[in-house]
KOLMIMI-433052 format. One record per residue (C-alpha): x, y, z; residue number from 0; residue in three letters. Coordinates in nm, 4 decimals, m for minus. Last residue first. Example, Ala and Ser with C-alpha at 12.3 -4.5 7.8 and 13.67 -1.06 7.14 Angstrom:
2
<pt px="1.3670" py="m0.1060" pz="0.7140" pos="1" code="SER"/>
<pt px="1.2300" py="m0.4500" pz="0.7800" pos="0" code="ALA"/>
//
This chain:
120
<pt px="3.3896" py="m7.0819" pz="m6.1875" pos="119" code="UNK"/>
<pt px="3.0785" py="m7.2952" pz="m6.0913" pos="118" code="UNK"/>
<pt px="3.1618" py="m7.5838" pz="m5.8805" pos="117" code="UNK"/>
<pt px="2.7934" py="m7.5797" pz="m5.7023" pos="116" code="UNK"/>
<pt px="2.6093" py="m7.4383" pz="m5.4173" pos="115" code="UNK"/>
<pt px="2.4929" py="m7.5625" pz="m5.0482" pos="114" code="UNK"/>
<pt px="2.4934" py="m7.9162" pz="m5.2041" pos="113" code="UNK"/>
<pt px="2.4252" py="m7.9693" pz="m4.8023" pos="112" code="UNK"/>
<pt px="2.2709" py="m7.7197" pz="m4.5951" pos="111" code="UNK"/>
<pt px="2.3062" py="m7.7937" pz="m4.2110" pos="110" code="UNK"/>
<pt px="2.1531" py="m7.5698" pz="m4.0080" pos="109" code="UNK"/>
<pt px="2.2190" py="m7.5589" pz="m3.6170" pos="108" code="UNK"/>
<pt px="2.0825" py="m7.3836" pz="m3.3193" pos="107" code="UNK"/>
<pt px="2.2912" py="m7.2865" pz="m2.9710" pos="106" code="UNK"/>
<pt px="2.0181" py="m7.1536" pz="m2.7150" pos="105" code="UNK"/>
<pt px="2.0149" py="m6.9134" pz="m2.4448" pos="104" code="UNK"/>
<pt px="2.3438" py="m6.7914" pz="m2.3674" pos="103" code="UNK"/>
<pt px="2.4916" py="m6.7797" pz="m2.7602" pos="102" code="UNK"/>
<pt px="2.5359" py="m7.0003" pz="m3.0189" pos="101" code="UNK"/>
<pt px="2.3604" py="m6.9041" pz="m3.3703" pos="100" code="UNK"/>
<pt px="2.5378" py="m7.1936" pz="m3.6090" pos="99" code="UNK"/>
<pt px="2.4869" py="m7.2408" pz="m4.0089" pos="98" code="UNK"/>
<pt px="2.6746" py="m7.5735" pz="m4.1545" pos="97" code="UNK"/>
<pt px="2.7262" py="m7.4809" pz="m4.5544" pos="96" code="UNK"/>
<pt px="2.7929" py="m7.7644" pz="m4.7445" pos="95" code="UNK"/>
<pt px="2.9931" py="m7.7991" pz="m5.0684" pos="94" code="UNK"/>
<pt px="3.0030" py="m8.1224" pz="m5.2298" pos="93" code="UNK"/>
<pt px="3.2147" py="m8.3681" pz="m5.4409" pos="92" code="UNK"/>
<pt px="3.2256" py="m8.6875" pz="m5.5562" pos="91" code="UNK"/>
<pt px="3.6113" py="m8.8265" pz="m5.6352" pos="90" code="UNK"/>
<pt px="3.7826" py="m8.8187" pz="m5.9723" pos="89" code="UNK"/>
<pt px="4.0421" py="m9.0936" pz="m5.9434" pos="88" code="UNK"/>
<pt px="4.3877" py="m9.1083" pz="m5.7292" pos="87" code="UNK"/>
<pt px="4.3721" py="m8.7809" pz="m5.4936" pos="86" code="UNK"/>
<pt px="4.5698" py="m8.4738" pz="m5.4190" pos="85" code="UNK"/>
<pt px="4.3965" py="m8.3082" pz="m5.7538" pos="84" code="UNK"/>
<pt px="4.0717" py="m8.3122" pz="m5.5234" pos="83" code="UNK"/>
<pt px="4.2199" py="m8.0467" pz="m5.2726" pos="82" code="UNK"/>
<pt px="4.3564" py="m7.8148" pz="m5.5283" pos="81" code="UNK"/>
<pt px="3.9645" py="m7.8268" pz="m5.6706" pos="80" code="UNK"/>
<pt px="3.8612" py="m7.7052" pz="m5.3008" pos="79" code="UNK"/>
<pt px="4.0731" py="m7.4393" pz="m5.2871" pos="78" code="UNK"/>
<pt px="3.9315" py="m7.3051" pz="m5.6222" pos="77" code="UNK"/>
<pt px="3.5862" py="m7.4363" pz="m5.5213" pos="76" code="UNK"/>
<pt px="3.6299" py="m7.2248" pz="m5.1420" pos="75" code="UNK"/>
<pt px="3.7714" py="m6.9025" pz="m5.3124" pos="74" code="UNK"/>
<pt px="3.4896" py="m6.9067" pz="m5.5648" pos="73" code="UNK"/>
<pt px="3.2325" py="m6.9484" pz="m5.2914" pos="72" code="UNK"/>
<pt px="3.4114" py="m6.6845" pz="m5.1078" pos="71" code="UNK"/>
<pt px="3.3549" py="m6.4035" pz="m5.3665" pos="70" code="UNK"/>
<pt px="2.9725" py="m6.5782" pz="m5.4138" pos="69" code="UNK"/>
<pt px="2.9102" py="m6.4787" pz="m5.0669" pos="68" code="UNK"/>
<pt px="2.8539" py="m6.7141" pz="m4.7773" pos="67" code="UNK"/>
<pt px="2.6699" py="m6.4771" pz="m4.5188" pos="66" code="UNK"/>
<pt px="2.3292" py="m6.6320" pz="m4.6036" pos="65" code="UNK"/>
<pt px="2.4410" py="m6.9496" pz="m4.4200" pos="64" code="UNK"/>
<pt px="2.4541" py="m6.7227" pz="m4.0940" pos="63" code="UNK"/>
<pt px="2.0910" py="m6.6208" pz="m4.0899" pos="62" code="UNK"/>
<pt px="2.0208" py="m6.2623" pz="m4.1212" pos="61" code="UNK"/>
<pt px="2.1575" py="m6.0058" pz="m3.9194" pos="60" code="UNK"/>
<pt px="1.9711" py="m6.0382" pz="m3.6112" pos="59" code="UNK"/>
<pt px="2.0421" py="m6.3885" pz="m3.6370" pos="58" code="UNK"/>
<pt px="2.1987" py="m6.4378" pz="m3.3050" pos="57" code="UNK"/>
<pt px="2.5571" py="m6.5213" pz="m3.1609" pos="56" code="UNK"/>
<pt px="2.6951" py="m6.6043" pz="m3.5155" pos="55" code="UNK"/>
<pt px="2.8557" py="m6.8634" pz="m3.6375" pos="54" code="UNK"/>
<pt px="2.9420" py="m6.9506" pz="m4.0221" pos="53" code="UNK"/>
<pt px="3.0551" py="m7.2912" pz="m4.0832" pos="52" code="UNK"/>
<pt px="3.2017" py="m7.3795" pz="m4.4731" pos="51" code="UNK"/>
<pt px="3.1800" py="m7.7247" pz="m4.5472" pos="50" code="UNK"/>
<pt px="3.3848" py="m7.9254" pz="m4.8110" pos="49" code="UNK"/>
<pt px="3.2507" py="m8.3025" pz="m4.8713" pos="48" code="UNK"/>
<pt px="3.4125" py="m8.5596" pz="m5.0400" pos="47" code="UNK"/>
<pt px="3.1389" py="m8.7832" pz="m5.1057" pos="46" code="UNK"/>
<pt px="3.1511" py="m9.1647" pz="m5.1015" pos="45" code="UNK"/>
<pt px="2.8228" py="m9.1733" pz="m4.8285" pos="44" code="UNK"/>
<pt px="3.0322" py="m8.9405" pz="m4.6340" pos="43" code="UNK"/>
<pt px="3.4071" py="m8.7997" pz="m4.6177" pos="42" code="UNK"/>
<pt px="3.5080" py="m8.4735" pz="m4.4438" pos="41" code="UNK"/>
<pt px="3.6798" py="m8.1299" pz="m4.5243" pos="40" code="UNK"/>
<pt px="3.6074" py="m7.8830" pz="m4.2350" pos="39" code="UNK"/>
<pt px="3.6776" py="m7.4986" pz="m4.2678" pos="38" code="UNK"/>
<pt px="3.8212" py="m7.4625" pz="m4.6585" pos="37" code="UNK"/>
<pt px="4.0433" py="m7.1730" pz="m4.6531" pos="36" code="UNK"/>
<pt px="4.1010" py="m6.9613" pz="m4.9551" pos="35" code="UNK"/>
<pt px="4.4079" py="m6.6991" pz="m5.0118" pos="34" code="UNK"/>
<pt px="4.6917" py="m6.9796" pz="m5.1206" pos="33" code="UNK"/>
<pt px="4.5533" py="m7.3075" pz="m5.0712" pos="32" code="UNK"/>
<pt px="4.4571" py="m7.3404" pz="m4.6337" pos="31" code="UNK"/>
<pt px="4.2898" py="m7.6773" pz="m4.4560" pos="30" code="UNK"/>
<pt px="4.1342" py="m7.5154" pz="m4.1195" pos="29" code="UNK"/>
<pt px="3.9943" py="m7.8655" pz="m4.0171" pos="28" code="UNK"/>
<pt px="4.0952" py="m8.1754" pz="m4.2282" pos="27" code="UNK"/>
<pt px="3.9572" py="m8.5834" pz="m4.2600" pos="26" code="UNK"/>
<pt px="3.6583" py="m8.5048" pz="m4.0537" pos="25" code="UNK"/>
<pt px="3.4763" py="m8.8995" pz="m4.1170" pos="24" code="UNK"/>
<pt px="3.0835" py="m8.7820" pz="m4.1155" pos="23" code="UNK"/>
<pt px="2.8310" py="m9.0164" pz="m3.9663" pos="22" code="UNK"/>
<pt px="2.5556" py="m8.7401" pz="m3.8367" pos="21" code="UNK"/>
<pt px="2.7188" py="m8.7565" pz="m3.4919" pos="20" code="UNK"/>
<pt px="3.0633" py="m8.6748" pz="m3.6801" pos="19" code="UNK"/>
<pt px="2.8958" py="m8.3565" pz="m3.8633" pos="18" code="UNK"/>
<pt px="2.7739" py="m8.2200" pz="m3.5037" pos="17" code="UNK"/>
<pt px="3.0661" py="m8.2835" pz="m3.3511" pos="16" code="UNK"/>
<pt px="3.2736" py="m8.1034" pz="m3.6232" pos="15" code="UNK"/>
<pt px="3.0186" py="m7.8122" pz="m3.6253" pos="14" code="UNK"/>
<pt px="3.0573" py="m7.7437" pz="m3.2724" pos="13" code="UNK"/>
<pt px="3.4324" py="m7.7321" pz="m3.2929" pos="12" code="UNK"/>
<pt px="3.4489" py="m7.4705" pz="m3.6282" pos="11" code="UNK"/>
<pt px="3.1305" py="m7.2724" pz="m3.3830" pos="10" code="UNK"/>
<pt px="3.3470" py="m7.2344" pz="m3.0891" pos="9" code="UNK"/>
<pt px="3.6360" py="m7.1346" pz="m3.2974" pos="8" code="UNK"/>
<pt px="3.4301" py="m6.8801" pz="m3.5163" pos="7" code="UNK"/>
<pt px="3.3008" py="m6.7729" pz="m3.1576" pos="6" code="UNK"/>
<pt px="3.6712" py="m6.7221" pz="m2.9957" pos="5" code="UNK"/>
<pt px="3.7560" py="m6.5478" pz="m3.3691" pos="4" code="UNK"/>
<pt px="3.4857" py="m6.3179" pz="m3.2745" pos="3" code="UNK"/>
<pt px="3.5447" py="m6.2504" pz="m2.9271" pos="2" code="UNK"/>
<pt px="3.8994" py="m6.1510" pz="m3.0296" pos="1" code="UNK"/>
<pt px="4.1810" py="m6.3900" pz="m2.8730" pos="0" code="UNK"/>
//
């Protein structure tokens, strides 16, 4: 496996620890429609939440949240909306963005929830 899908993986794990210690339910990891792929899809507080993780072994090039473009933003809602239409009623949603440098010396963590909004 490349280093960088090793460190996606590392991070995708990470980030579902971290979200269960903060009293998330994961209900999916890796959950694919068509082109998109939604990382973690989880339950809190009556929200259906969809989080994208982006890991990086520093910040050098800008934090990882920032690497969420509005091209995958699109791809995430459109997934996301296939998702919701699985479900009796019209549920709460949310997009988060979890943000993760790991690397030797430290492994940091930014969670940014209503990251952005179903805008087509």
């Amino acid at each position: 496996m490349s280093d960088h899908l090793n460190i996606g993986l590392q991070g995708e794990l990470f980030a579902c620890t971290y979200l269960e210690g903060q009293g998330y339910r994961i209900l999916e990891k890796n959950w694919r429609y068509q082109r998109a792929e939604i990382d973690i899809i989880c339950l809190k507080g009556g929200h259906l939440v969809f989080v994208e993780v982006k890991t990086r072994t520093s910040d050098f090039l800008g934090d990882p949240a920032s690497a969420v473009s509005r091209s995958k933003q699109k791809h995430l809602i459109r997934a996301a909306d296939a998702y919701v239409k699985r479900f009796d009623g019209d549920p709460e949603i949310r997009f988060d963005i979890v943000g993760l440098v790991i690397n030797k010396s430290e492994n940091r963590v930014e969670h940014i929830t209503d990251a952005f909004y179903p805008v087509l």
